[in-house]
N, C-alpha and C positions, 0 to 999 in steps of 0.2 A: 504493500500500500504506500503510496506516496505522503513522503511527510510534508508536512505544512511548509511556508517558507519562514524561518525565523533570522533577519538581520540580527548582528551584532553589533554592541559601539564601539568596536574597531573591527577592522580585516586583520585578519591572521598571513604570514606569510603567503602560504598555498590557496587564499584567496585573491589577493595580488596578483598571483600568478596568473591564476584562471579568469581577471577580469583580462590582463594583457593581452589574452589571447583569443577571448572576445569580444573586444570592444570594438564601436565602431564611432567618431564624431560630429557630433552635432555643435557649430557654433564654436567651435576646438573646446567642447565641453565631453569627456568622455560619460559613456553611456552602457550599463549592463544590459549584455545581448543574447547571454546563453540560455533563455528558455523563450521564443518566439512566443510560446502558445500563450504563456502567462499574460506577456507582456499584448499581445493580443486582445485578450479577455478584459483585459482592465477598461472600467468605465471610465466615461470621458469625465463626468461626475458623478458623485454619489444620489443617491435617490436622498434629497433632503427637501422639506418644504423650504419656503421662502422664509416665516419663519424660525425653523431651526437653522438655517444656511447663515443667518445672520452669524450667530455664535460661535462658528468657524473663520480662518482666517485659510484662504485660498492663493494654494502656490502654485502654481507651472512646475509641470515636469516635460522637456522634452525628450520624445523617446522617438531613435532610428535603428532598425535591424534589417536584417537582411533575412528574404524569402528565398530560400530557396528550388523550390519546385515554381516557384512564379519567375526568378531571377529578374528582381528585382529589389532597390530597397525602399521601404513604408515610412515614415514619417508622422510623427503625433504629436499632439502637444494632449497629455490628460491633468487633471487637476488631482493635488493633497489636501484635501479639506482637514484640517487639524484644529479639533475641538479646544476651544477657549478653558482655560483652566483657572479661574477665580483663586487669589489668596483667600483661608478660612481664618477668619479676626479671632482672638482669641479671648481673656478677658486681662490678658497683661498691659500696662500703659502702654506699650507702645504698638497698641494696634486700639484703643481709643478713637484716635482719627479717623483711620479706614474704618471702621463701626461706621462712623457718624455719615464718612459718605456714602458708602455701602444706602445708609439709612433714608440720606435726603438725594440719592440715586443721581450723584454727581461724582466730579473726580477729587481726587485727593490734590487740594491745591495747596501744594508746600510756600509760594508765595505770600500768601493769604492767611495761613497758617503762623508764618513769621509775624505778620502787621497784626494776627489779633492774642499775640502769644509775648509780646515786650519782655518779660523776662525770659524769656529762651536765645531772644534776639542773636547775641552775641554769638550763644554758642553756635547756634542754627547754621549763619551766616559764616561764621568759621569752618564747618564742613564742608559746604556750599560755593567758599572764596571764589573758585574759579568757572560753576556752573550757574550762580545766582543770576544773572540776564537770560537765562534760558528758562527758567522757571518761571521770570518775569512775564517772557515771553508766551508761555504759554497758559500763564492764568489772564493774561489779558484777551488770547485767543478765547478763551473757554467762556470769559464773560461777556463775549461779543458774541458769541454763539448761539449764549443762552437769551439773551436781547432780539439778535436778527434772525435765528437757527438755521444760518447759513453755513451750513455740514463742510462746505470746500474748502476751507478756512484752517477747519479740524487737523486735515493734510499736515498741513505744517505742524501743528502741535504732535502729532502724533512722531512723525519724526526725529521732534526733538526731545520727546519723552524716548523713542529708542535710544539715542546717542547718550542718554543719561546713565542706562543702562551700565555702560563702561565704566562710570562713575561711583557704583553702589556696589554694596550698600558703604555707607557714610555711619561715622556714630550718632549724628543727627537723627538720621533714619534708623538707626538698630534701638535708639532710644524714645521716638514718639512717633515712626510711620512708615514700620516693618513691611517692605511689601508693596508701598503704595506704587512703586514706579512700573511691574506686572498689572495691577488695579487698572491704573492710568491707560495704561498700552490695551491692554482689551476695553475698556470702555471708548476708547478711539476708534479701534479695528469695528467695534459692534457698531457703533453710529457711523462710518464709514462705507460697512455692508449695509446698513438699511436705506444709506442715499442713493446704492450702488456706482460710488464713486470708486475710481481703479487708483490703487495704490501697489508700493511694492515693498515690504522689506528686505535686512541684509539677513545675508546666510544666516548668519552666527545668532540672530535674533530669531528667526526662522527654528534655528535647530533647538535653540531654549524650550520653544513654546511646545515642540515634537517630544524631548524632555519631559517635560509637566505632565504633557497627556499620557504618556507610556508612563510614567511613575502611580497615574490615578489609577489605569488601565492592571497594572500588576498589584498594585494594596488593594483593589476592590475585586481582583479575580476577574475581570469581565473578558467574554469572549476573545478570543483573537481575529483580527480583519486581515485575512489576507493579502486584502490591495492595498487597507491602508501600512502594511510593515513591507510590502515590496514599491510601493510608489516614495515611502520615506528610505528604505536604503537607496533607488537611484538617486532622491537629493541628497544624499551625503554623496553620493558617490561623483555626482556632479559638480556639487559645493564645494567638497574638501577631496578633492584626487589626490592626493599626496596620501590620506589617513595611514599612518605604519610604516611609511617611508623609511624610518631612521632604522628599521628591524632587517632592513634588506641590504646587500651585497651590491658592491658595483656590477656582477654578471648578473644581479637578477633585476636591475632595474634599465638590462637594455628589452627591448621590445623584440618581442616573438617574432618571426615573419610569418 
């Protein structure tokens, strides 16, 4: 009986090998080729209302293989619809905050936060020293939003709540708003899919959010989805080509002919 397909968060030597040997490029984006039929089968999306589609955040995967009793190759672009995965506030200070936006079903404005918090002031902005205009930035975004609800706007905040990402957590944040910069990033993506405005994130933000949901997906036991664990190893595989590099030899990282 044929087993399941189960990725791993790295390639093992002898899987490096066996992508070199099937790969073919897309975009000089390498691409896993060695099961046609799978890659085949996968839907172009998943069967989701418009409603629940919202609560996903939707990647591109392109996929090129070669037919061979047609002799020719196929070409697809399918989607990773990768369910949103909410921080759970807890009842320590420093998830307070996110309670309250969670509550009044807004973002977690660390700007705002600072001007109604004078005694934190200092330390706040000492975490913050070098991302403080961005925060600005994007609680002035949020409060024009919520005035005009013009969604396109969001765009920009959203992006700049990812690049915060690099930034965190802060002691700021580990001490009154654990969390909030995930919060912030899905309450974006979600108002974002319900304008159906086209955005796009970076990899490495992309692989966080695949993270979250396979961590929910194994503490909670739930099914396995075939297409969604074979359409997220080709984004790794096409995000991070290198993955295990350092584990290989200079004769095994020349290409196969």
């Amino acid at each position: 009986m044929e087993q399941p397909f189960k990725p791993k968060p790295l390639l093992n030597k002898s899987e490096l090998r066996q992508i070199k040997r099937s790969r073919t490029r897309v975009e000089g984006k390498k691409v896993l080729t060695d099961d046609v039929r799978k890659l085949k089968s996968l839907k172009v999306t998943p069967d989701l209302s418009p409603t629940e589609a919202v609560h996903y955040y939707k990647e591109p995967i392109w996929i090129e293989y070669y037919i061979p009793k047609e002799s020719r190759f196929a070409y697809e672009t399918k989607f990773l619809f990768i369910l949103l995965i909410d921080p759970v506030p807890t009842e320590e200070e420093c998830d307070i905050a996110l309670k309250q936006a969670i509550e009044t079903k807004e973002i977690m404005d660390v700007w705002q936060y600072i001007r109604s918090n004078q005694e934190h002031m200092d330390f706040i902005k000492g975490s913050y020293h070098s991302t403080i205009s961005m925060h600005e930035t994007i609680s002035g975004i949020f409060k024009a939003f919520k005035e005009t609800k013009n969604t396109e706007e969001l765009k920009t905040a959203c992006y700049l709540t990812e690049a915060l990402l690099k930034y965190e957590p802060t002691l700021a944040s580990l001490r009154f708003f654990r969390d909030y910069v995930i919060f912030n990033l899905n309450y974006f993506i979600r108002e974002l899919n319900k304008a159906k405005i086209e955005f796009s994130l970076e990899d490495a933000t992309v692989s966080l959010l695949i993270k979250r949901r396979n961590e929910v997906w194994e503490e909670e036991g739930r099914a396995e989805d075939e297409d969604f664990d074979l359409l997220a190893a080709l984004f790794f595989e096409q995000a991070f080509p290198n993955r295990g590099a350092s584990e290989l030899s200079t004769d095994d990282l020349r290409l196969v002919e």
